[in-house]
VOSEPA-226906 format. One line per 8 residues: number of its first residue (from 1); their letters; for each residue y, z, x of N, C-alpha, C, O, CB. Coordinates in nm, 2 decimals. Glycine has a CB too. Example, Ala and Ser with C-alpha at 12.3 -4.5 7.8 and 13.67 -1.06 7.14 Angstrom:
# residues 2
1	as	-0.57 0.78 1.32 -0.45 0.78 1.23 -0.33 0.78 1.32 -0.33 0.85 1.42 -0.45 0.90 1.13  -0.22 0.71 1.28 -0.11 0.71 1.37 0.00 0.79 1.29 0.11 0.80 1.34 -0.06 0.57 1.41
//
This chain:
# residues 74
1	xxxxxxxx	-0.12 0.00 0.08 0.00 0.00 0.00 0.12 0.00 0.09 0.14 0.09 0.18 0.00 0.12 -0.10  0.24 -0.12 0.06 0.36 -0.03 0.13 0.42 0.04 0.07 0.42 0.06 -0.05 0.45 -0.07 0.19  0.54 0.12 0.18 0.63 0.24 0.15 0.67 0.26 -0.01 0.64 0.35 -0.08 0.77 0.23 0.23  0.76 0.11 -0.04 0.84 0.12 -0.16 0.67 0.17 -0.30 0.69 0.23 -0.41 0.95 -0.09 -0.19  0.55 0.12 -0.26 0.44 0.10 -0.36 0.42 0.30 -0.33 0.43 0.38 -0.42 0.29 -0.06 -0.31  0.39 0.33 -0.23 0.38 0.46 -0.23 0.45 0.56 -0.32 0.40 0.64 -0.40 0.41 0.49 -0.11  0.59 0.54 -0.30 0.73 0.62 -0.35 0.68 0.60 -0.48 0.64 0.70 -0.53 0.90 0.54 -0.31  0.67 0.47 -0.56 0.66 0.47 -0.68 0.55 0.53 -0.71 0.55 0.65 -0.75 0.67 0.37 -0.73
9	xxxxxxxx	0.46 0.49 -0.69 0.30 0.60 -0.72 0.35 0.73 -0.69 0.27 0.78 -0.77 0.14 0.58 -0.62  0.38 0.79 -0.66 0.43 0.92 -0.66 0.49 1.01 -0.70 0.48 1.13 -0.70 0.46 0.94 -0.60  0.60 0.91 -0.78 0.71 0.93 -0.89 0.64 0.93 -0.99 0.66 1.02 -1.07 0.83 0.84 -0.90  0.55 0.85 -1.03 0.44 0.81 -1.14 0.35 0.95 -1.15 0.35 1.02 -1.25 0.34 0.66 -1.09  0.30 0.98 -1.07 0.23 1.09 -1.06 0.23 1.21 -1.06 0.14 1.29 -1.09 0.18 1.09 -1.00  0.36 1.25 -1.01 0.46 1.37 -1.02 0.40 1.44 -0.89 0.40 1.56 -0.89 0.44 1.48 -1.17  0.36 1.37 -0.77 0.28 1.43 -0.66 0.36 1.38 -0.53 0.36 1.26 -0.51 0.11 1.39 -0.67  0.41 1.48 -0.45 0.50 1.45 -0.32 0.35 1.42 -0.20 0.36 1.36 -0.09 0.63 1.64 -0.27
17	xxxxxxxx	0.23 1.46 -0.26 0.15 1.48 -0.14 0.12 1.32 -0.12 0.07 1.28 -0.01 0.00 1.59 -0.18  0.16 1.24 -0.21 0.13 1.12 -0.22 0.20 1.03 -0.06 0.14 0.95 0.00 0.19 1.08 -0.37  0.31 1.07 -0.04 0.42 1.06 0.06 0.34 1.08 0.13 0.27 0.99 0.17 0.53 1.13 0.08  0.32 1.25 0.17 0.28 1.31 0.28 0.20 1.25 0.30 0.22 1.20 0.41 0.24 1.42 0.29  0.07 1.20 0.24 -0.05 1.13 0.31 -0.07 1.02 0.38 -0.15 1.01 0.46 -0.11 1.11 0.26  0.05 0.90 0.32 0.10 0.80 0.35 0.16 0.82 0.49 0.12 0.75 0.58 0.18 0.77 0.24  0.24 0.91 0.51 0.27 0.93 0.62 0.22 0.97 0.76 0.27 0.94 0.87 0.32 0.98 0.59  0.08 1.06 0.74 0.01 1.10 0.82 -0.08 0.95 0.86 -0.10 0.91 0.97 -0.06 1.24 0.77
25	xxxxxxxx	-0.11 0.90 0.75 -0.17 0.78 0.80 -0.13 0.67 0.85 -0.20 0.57 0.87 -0.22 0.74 0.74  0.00 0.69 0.87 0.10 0.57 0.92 0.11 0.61 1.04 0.11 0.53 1.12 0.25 0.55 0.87  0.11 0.77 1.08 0.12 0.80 1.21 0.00 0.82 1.30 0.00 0.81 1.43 0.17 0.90 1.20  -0.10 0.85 1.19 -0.26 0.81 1.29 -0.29 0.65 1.34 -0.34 0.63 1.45 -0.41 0.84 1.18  -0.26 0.57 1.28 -0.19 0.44 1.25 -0.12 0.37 1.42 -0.17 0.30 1.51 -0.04 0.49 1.11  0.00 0.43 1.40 0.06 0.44 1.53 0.01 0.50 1.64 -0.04 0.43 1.73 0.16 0.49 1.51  0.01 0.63 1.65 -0.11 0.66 1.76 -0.23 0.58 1.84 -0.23 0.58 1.96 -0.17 0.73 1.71  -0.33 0.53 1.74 -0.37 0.47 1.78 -0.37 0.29 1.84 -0.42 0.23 1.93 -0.42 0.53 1.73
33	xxxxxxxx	-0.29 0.27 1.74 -0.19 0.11 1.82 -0.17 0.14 1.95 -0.23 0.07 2.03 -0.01 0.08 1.77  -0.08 0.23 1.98 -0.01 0.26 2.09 -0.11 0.31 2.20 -0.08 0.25 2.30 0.10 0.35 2.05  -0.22 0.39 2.22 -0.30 0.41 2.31 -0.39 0.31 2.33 -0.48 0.34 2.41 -0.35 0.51 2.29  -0.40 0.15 2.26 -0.50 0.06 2.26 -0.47 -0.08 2.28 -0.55 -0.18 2.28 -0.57 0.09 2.15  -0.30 -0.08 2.29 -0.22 -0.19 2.34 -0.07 -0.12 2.40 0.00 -0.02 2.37 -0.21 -0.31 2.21  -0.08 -0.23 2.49 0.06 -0.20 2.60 0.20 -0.25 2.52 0.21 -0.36 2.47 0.04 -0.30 2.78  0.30 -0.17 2.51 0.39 -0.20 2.44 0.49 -0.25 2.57 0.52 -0.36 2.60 0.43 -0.08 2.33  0.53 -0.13 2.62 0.64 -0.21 2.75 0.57 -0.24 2.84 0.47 -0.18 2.88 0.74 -0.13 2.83
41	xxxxxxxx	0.63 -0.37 2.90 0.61 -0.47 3.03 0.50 -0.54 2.94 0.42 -0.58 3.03 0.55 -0.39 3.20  0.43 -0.60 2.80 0.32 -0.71 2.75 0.45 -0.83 2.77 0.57 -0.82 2.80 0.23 -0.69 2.57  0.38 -0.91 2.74 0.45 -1.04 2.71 0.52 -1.05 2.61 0.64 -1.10 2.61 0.37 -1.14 2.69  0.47 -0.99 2.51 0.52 -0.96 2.37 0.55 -0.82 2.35 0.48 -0.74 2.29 0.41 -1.00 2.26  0.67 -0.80 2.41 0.70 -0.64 2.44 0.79 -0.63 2.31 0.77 -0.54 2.22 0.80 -0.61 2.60  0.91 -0.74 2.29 0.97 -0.72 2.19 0.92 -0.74 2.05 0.98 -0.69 1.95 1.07 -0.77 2.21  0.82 -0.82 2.03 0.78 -0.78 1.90 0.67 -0.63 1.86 0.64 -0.58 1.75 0.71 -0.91 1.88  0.65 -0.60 2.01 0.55 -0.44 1.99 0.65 -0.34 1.96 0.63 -0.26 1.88 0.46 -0.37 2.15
49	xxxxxxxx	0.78 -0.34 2.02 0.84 -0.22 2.01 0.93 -0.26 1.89 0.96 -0.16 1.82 0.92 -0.18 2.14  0.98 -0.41 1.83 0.97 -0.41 1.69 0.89 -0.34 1.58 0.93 -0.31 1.46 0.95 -0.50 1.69  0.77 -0.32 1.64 0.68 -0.31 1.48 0.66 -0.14 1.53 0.64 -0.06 1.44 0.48 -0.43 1.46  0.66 -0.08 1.70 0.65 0.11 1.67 0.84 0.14 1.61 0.90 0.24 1.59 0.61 0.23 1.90  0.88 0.00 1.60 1.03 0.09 1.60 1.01 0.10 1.45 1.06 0.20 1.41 1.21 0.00 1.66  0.93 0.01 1.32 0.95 -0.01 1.22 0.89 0.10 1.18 0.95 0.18 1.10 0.93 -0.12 1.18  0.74 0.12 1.23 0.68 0.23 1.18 0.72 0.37 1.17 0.69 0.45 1.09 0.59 0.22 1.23  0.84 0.37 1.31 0.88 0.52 1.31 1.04 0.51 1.21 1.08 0.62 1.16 0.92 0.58 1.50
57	xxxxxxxx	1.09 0.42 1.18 1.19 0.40 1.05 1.12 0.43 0.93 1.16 0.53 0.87 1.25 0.25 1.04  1.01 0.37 0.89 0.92 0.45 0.77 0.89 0.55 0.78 0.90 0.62 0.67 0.82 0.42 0.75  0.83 0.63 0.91 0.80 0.77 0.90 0.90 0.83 0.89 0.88 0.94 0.84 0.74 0.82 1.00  1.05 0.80 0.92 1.15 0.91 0.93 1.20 0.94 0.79 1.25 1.04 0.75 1.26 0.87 1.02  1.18 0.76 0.70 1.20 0.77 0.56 1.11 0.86 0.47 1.16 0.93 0.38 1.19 0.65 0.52  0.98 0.84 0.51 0.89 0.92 0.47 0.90 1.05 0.46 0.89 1.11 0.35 0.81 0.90 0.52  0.93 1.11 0.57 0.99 1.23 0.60 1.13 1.32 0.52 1.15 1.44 0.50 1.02 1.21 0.72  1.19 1.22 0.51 1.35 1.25 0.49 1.30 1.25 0.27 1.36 1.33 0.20 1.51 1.06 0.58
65	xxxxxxxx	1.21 1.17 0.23 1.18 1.18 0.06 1.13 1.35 0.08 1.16 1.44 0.00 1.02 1.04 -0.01  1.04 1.36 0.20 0.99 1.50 0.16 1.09 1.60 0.18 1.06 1.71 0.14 0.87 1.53 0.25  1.19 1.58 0.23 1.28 1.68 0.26 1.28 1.75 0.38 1.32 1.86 0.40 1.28 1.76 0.17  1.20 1.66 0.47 1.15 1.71 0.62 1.24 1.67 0.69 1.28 1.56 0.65 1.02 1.66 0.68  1.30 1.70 0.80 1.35 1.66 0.94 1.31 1.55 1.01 1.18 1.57 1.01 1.35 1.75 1.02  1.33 1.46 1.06 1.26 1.39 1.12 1.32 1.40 1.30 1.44 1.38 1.32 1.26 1.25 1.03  1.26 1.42 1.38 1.32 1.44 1.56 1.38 1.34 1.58 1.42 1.26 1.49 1.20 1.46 1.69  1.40 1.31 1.72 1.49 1.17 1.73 1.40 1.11 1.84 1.40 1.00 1.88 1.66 1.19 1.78
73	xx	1.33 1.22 1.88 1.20 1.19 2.00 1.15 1.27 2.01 1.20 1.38 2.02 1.20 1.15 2.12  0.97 1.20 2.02 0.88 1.28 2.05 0.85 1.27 2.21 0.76 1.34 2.26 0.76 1.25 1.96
//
């Protein structure tokens, strides 16, 4: 599902955990992208750090619906 399909199922359902889960799995998600391909110095550096930069814009959105903080770096 994406973000905007999440948000709505959630509103539909009256359940924030809906987010939260979404989220943790976006971040297991990322994690493991990132330990299993080289993002700086590939060939295709700028489209890798395109897609960890997108994922961590969703997580922060994700975060920010739950009323969570999001860091600025991990």
């Amino acid at each position: 599902d994406s973000f905007p399909d999440v948000i709505q199922k959630a509103v539909a359902v009256h359940d924030p955990s809906v987010v939260a889960q979404f989220c943790i799995d976006l971040a297991q998600l990322c994690n493991t992208y990132y330990h299993m391909h080289t993002v700086i110095g590939h060939a295709h550096e700028g489209s890798r750090l395109a897609l960890v930069a997108a994922a961590g814009q969703t997580l922060k959105n994700g975060l920010h619906v739950l009323g969570i903080g999001a860091p600025e770096m991990m």
